[in-house]
N, C-alpha and C positions, 0 to 999 in steps of 0.2 A: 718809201724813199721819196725822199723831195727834187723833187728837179730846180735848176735856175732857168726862164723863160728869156730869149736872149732875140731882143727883135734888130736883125741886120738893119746896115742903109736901103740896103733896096728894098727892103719892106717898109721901112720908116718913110720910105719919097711914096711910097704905093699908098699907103696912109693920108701923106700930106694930098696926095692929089684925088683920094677919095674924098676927104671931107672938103676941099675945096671943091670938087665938079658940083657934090650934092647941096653946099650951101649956096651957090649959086642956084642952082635949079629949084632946092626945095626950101631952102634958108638955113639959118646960121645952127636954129635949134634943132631939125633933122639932122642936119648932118654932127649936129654934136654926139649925139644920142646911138647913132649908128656907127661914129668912132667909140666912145663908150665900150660898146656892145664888142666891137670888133678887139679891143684890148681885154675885154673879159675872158673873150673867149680864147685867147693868146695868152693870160694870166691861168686858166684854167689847165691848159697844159701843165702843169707845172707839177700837178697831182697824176696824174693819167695820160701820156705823151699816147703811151703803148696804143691806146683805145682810138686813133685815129688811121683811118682806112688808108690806103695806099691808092695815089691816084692814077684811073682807068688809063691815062694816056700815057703814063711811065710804066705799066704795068703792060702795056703792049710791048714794051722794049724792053721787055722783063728788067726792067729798075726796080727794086725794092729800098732803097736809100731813103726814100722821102716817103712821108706823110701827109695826110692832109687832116684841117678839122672846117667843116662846113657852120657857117656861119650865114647864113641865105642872106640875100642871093650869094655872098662871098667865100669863098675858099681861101682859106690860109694853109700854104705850103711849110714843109718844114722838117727839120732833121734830126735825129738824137745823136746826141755822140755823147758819151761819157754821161754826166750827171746833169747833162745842160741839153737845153731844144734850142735849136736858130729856127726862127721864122725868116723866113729868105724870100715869102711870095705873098703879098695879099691882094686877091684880085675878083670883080664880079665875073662869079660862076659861068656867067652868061656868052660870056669872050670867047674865044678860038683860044681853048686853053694848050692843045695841043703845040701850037709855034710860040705862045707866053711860055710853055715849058720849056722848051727847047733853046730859045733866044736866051732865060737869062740864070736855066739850070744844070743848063749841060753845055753851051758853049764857053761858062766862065769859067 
């Protein structure tokens, strides 16, 4: 079965403001390259949603709803429902993922 890979706004601003921070810092063709990477890897769901772990800090709250797929340093958050993944989080792993989950996956 094929899944449709379905990337929300808030993962789309998460996006825009990855590859802006990193073209600035690193330039224009780093951070193309690691948006690139971060779409593949969000295209690649599309095959295999199932084979992505469930993240440690919703798993403390015994959440099972969401997934994630590591993309280092980056985590992409995300959900199946029917035939379709939402990607709903993209963010460097590095963060206080713990209140990033909470702020914009469980208060909306």
């Amino acid at each position: 079965m094929r899944y449709e890979v379905r990337i929300t706004t808030g993962a789309e601003c998460d996006l825009v403001e990855i590859t802006a921070f990193l073209a600035e810092r690193e330039g224009l063709a780093v951070a193309e390259g690691v948006l690139q990477g971060l779409l593949d890897c969000a295209g690649d769901l599309a095959r295999f949603p199932e084979r992505g772990s469930f993240p440690k800090e919703l798993l403390k709250l015994g959440i099972r709803e969401f997934r994630q797929a590591l993309c280092q340093p980056y985590r992409l958050v995300y959900r199946i429902a029917g035939n379709q993944v939402f990607v709903l989080l993209v963010a460097d792993g590095r963060r206080d993922f713990q209140s990033l989950l909470e702020r914009r996956l469980l208060r909306d």
